[in-house]
N, C-alpha and C positions, 0 to 999 in steps of 0.2 A: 643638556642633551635633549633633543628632540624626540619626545616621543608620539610617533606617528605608527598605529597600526599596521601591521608587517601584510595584513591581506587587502590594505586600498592599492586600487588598480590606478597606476598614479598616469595622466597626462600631463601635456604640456601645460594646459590651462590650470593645472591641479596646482603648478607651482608658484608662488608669489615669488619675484624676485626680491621683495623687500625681506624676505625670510632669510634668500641665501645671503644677500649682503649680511645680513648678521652672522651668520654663519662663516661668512669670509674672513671678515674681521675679526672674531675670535683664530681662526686658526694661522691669518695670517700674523696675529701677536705672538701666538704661540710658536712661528715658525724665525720671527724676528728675534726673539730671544734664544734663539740656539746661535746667533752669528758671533763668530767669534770678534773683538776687539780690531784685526786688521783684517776683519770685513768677509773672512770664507765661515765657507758651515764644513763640519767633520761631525759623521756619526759612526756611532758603533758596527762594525764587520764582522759579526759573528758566523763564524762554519759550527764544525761538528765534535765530537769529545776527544779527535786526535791530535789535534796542534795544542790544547792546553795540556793532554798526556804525554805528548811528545815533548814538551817545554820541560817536565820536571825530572823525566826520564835526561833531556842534554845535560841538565843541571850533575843527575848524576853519573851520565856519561863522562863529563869533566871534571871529577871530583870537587865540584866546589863547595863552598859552603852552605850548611843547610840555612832554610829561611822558615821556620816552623811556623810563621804567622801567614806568609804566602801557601805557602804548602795546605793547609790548614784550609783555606777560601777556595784554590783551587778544587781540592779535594770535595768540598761542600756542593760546588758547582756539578762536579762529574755525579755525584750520587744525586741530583733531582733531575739530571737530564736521561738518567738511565731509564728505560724503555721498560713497560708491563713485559714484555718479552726476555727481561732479564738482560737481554745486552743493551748496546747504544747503535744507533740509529744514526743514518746520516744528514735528518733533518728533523722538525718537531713533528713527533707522530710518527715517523717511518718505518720500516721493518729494521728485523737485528740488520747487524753489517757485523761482520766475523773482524775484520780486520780494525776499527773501531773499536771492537770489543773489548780484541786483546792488548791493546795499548790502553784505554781504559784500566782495565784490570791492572795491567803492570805496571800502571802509573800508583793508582790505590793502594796495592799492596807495599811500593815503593816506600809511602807516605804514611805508612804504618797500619792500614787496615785489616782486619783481622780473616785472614782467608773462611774463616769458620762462619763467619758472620753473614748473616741471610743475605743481603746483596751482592757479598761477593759469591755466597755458594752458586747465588741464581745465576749469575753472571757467568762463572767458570761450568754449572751444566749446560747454558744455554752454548757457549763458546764447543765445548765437546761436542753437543748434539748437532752441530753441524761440521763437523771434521776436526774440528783441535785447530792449536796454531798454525800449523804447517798448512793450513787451508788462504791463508790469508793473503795481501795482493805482498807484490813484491816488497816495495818499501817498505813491510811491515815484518815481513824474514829477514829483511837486511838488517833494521835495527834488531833483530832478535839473533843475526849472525853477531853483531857486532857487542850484545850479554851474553855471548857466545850459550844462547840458549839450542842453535840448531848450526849447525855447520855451515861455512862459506858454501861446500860444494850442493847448497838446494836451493841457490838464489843463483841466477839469471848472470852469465859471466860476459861481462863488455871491459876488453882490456882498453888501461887507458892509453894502448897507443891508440885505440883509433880518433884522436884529437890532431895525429900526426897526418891521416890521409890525405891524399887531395881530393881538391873539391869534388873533383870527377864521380868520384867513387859512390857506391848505391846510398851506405850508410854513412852518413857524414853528416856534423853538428848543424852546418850551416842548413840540412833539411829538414830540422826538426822545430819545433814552435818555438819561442821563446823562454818558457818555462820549464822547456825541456832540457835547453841547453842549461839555463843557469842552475838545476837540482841536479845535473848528470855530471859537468864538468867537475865540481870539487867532488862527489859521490867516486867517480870513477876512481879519485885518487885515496879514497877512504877504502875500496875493495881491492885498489892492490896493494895496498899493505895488510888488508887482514887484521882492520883496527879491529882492536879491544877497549869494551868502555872501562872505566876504572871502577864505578858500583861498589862506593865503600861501605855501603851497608849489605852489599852480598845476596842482595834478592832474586831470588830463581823464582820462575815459572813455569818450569818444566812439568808440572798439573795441567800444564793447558795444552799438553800435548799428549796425542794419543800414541798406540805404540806403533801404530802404521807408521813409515818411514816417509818423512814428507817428499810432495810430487810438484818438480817445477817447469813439469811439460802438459799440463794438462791446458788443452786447448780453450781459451774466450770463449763467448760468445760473439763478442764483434770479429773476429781473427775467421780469414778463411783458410778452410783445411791445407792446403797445397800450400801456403805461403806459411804457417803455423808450424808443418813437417819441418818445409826449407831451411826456417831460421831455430827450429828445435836439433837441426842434425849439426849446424852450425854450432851452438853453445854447447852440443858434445864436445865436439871435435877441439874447441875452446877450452873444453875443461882438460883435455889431454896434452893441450900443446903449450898451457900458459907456463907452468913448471920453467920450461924450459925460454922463456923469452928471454934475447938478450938483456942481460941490465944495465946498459949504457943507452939502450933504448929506451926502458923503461923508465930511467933516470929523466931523458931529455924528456919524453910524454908528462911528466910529472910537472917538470919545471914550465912545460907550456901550460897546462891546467893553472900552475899557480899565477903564472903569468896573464892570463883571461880572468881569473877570480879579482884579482888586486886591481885589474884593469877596469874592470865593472862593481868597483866595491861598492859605490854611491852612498858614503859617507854615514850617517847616521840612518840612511834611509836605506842601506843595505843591498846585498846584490840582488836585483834583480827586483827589491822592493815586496819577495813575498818570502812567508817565513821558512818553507823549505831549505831553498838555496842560499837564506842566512845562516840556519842551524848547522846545512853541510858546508858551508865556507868556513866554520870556526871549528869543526871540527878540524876540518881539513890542516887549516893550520895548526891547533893541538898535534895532530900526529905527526907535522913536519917538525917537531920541538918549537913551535915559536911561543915563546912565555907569553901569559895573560898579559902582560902590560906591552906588550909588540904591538906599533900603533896599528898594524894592519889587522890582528887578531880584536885587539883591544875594542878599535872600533866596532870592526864587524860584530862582537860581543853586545855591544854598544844598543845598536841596531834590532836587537830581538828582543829588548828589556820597552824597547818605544812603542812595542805592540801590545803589552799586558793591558786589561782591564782588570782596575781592583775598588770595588765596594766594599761598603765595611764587613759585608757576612761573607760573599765570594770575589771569584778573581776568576778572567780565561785567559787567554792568548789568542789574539785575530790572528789570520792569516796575512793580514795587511791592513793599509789604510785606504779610504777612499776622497780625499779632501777635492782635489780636481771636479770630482762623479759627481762629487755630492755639491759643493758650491754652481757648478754649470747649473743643475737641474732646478738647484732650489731658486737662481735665478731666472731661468724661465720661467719656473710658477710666479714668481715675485712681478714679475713684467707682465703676466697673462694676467693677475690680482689688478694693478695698475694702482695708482694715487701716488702720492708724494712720499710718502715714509718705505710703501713698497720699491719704488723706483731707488729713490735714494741706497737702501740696501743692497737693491739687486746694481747697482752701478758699482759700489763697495766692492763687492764681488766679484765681478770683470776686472775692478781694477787690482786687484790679489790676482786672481789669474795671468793678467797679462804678462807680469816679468817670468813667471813659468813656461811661457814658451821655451820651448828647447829650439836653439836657431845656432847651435856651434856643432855640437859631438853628431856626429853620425854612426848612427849605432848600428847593429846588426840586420837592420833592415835596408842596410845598403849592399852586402854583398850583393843582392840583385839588381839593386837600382841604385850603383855608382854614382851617376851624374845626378842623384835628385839633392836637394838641398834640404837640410832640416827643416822642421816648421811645425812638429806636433807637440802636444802635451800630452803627459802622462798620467795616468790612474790615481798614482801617489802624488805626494811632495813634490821628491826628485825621483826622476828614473831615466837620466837622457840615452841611456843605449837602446831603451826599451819604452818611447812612447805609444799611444795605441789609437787607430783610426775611428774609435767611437768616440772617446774623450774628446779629438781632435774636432771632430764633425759637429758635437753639440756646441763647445765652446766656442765656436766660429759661428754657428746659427744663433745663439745669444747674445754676442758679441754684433753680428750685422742689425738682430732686433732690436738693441740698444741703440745703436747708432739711427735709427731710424726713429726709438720712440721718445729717447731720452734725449736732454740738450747734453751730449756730448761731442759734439764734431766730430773732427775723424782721427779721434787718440787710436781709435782700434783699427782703422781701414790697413795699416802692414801687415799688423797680427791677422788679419781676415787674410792678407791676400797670401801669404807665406803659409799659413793654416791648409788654405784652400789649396797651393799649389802642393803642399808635401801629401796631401790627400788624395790629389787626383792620382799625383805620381805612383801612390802603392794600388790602383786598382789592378788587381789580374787579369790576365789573360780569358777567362769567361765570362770576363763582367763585375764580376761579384769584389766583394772584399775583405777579407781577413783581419784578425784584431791587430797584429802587429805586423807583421808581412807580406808580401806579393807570392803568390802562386806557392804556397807551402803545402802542396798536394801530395804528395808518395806516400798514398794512402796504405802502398805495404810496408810502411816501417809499422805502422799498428798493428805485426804481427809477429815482431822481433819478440822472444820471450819477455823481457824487462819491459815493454809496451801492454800489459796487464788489465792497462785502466782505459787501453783504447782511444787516448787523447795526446798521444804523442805532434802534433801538427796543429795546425793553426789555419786551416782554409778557408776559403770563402764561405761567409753564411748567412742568410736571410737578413738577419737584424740588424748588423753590422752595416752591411751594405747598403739597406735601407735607410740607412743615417745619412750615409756619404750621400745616397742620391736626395735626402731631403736638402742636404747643404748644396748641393750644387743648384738645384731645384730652386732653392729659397734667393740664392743670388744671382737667380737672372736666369743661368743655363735653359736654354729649349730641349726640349724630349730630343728634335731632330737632330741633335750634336752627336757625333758617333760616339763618344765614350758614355754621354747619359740616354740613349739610345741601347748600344751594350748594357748597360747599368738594369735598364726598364728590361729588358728583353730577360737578365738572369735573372731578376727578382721574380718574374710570372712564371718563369721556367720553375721555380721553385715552391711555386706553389700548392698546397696538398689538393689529392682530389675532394676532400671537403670542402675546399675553400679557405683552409687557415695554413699559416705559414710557421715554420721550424723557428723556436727560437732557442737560439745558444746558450745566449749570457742572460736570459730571467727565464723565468719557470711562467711557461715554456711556447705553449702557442699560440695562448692569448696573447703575450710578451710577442712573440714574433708580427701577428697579427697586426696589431696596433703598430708595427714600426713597420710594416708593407704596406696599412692603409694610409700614413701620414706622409711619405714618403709615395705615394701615387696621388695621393692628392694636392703636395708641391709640386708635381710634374705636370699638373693642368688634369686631372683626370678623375672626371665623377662616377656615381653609381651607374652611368650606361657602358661605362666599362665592365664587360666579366668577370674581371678580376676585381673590381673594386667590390662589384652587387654580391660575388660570391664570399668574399672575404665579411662584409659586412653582416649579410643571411647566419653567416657559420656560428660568429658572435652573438647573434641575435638569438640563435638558436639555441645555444649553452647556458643562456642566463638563468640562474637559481632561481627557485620557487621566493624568495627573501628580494630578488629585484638587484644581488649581488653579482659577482662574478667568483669561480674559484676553480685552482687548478693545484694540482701537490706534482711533488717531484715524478713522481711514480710515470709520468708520463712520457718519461725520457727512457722508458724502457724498450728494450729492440723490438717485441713483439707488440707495440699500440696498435694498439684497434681502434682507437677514434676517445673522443674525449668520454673520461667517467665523471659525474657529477664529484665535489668537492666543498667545503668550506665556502662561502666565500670570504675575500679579502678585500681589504679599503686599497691594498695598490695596485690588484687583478681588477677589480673594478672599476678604478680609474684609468687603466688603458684601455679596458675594451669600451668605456666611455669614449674617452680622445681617440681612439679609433672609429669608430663609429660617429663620432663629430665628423672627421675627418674624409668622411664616407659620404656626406650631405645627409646624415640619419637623425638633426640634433630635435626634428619633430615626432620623432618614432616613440609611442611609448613605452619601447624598450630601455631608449633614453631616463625618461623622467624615470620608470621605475629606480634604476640605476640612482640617479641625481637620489634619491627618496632615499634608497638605501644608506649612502653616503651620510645624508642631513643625521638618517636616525643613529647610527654609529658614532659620530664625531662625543668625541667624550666632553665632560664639562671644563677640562682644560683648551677645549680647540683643535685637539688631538683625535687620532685613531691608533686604537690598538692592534698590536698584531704582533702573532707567535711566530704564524709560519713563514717558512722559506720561500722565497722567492725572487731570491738570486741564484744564478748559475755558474758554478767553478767549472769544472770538468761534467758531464751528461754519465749520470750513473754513477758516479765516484764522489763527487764532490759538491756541496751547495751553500748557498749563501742567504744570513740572514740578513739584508741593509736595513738598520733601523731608521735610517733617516727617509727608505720608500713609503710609510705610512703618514709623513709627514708633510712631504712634498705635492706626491703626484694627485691623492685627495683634493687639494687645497689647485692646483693647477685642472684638473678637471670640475670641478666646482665652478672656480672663475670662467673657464672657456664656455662652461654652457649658461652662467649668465649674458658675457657680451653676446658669443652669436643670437642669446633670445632678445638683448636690451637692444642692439643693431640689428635685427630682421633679417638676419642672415644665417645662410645655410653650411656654411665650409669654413672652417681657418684657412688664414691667408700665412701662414707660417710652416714651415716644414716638421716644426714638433706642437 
């Protein structure tokens, strides 16, 4: 570990690059030791304490066998992640979250914990002291309809004919995100039957509810008023008239549901590839009677057991995997490090990716765009109904830099150009581009009751799109081209009057920041851009008193007011480094502070540590730890500000 005093005001001059080469090399050992055997990297995707609680709670919604040593880890896990605040938090550090809480709790108590006992007490007043269960977001009354803890009629009524609609119609699947579709379809078929879990051990949590009568019309804070009434008079009127729905209707809505689930099973890697819409596809089938061993249940069973993590003291359950994310990225660092052992791996790596192109199934991002041809990857393993425009965008910019730095011919020139073409094809209609879709805007479904979390859609967003324009950017494309013209034109549109830009999928506007400035600077364009000078300034301006970077979830809140200081972190750090590289800033000694920070953090494995979150599921509901971002992007920011200092130069010539 480098211990270098936290108040030297570090310059450019201050740094010996004989330092960071050593620096390099430790972490690029340590980052070559996580490859796996045929050649990708996978790290750990940890969220928050509902999908491990929700995992033990399915166990006992399907009567299965207990597993007291699993149970046992998981459980250990939920009690050190529980908050000073008495409940659980949606990320490390965070405030309570009600709906966390109470899955939490009724996972614990599931698992034998003793209500009495000081962390569940704390846990169950802090849960009260904010409204009881019936406060919590939808998904979390449904599973509590379904331990028939609170009745069907106070959760959010969507019959599952409307699978039968056409497309025409306001509300219809094909408008909603991807994630929406795949947790809603089997879900619908679990609300019209008024599943019941089996719960053989009989545990109630009816303590977590107050005697107020729970409220499933109380308006968001993202939902506006007018559109919030509209679709609240609606799921009245829902609740009066479902009684009576034909059941021959109802019968065929079911049998299409099952017929979309079994159609998107994807194998061992599950529908839709995230744990939600695996959990509701096996239920789904439980209540049709299909026995555990029905290859369709079986599987899908299959599929949620591939996500536990278990150590010998605990256990969680991801929400997913990220092998694709993480092998692209680590490859770019690997290629920015440079020498022989680095390349060699980072070649490894492309060549695991390439047979993952998806180049047959056309998945649901063709309802809009019929005539486009497959050509992305997905997030996971496999996911080919559901591959996604930033996976796509990196793994092609990798893939072109390889070809350009490594002796490898042109194994990859198809996969670039079928990448590249299923890429352009999903740009929208304002320019911009969304994670898995074209134009998924009807931004008033976000205000249907069951839309809770505010994330029902998938539109265009700063980061995302900034990808696609660094890929197009990076292979040749001119600004003057009308789609990367469009492209350039929505990403400025989008950006804040501070000068930092929204980001989606990382926490948050650092994360967006750094993917506007690298992506304006493929596109030919330096600091005497306004957009570039102002995006840079904004970065420069937030840098910790330590020479870090840091930002927490919190910032995804509706009422921001501009950045509040935070922690910093070794992966906030290193974008708003590569951002700021990216910027023509790599002499600034805001730089070197940064580069210093970095040096003195890296642990004596080669490594950096880090707690917090800072990955992005859903803004305000949902977030993500990547443990493999303290590993990569460090070690990739590192190398980038040796070459440009060892080559006297001012900008990468690369789009990431």
């Amino acid at each position: 570990m480098n211990d270098v005093p936290s108040n030297v005001l570090a310059t450019a001059e201050h740094i010996r690059l004989d330092g960071i080469e050593a620096d390099l090399r430790r972490a690029t050992e340590a980052l070559l030791n996580e490859q796996r055997p045929d050649g990708h990297w996978i790290f750990e995707l940890e969220a928050d304490a509902t999908i491990p609680a929700e995992y033990v709670l399915l166990r006992q919604h399907l009567g299965e066998a207990d597993d007291p040593g699993l149970e046992r880890k998981i459980g250990a896990y939920l009690r050190r992640i529980q908050g000073d605040h008495g409940g659980w938090p949606l990320f490390h550090g965070g405030a309570f979250d009600i709906s966390a809480s109470v899955k939490a709790y009724f996972c614990l108590k599931m698992i034998g914990d003793d209500p009495a006992s000081p962390h569940m007490a704390r846990a169950r007043e802090a849960i009260l002291a904010h409204g009881g269960a019936a406060r919590a977001n939808v998904f979390t009354r449904i599973l509590l309809a379904m331990f028939g803890e609170i009745s069907w009629r106070h959760v959010p009524t969507i019959p599952v004919e409307m699978v039968l609609l056409p497309r025409w119609f306001p509300v219809h699947l094909s408008k909603m995100s991807y994630w929406a579709r795949t947790v809603l379809v089997p879900l619908l078929v679990l609300q019209a039957l008024r599943v019941r879990a089996r719960n053989p051990r009989s545990v109630r949590v009816q303590e977590l509810l107050t005697a107020k009568r729970p409220r499933t019309r109380r308006m968001r804070t993202h939902q506006k008023r007018a559109w919030a009434l509209f679709f609240n008079g609606i799921d009245g009127g829902l609740k009066v008239a479902e009684p009576f729905w034909p059941r021959p209707l109802r019968q065929r809505a079911i049998e299409r549901c099952v017929q979309f689930v079994t159609e998107r099973l994807n194998g061992e890697d599950g529908l839709g590839a995230i744990y939600p819409a695996m959990a509701n596809a096996v239920m789904m089938y439980d209540a049709l009677g299909y026995p555990p061993e029905h290859p369709d249940r079986a599987i899908a069973r299959q599929a949620i057991e591939k996500l536990l993590v278990a150590r010998e003291d605990e256990a969680y359950c991801q929400p997913c995997v990220s092998p694709v994310w993480d092998t692209a990225l680590a490859a770019h660092a690997l290629m920015e490090v440079g020498g022989e052992a680095a390349a060699t791996a980072a070649a490894r790596g492309l060549d695991w990716l390439k047979p993952l192109q998806e180049l047959e199934v056309k998945g649901d991002w063709a309802e809009i765009r019929p005539h486009l041809r497959p050509g992305g990857w997905a997030f996971q393993y496999r996911n080919p109904h559901y591959p996604d425009l930033d996976d796509t965008a990196v793994v092609v910019m990798a893939m072109d830099r390889a070809r350009h730095q490594l002796p490898i011919g042109d194994r990859y020139d198809e996969a670039i150009a079928r990448g590249t073409e299923w890429t352009a094809g999903l740009q929208s209609g304002n320019g911009g581009w969304g994670a898995f879709d074209a134009d998924n805007i009807r931004h008033y479904l976000n205000n249907i009751p069951f839309a809770d979390h505010g994330a029902l859609l998938d539109p265009p967003t700063a980061d995302v799109s900034a990808r696609c324009v660094s890929m197009l950017a990076q292979l040749g494309e001119k600004p003057e081209s009308p789609r990367l013209r469009a492209a350039i034109d929505y990403l400025e549109r989008e950006q804040e009057a501070d000068g930092s830009w929204f980001g989606r999928w990382g926490v948050n506007y650092i994360y967006g920041t750094w993917s506007a400035l690298c992506a304006l600077n493929a596109a030919g364009f330096d600091n005497s851009r306004p957009s570039v000078r102002q995006g840079a300034d904004w970065l420069i301006s937030i840098q910790n008193a330590d020479g870090g970077w840091g930002e927490d979830c919190e910032s995804y809140k509706l009422d921001y007011r501009g950045h509040e200081p935070a922690p910093s972190t070794a992966s906030q750090t290193a974008w708003a480094l590569l951002g700021l590289m990216a910027a023509g800033a790599v002499d600034h000694p805001a730089v070197a502070r940064g580069i210093e920070y970095l040096r003195r953090t890296q642990d004596e494995n080669g490594l950096w540590q880090q707690e917090a979150y800072t990955g992005g599921g859903f803004p305000r509901v949902f977030y993500l730890r990547y443990h493999g971002y303290p590993k990569f992007f460090p070690l990739w920011a590192l190398a980038r500000y040796r070459n440009l200092r060892r080559g006297n130069a001012t900008r990468p010539v690369h789009g990431m």
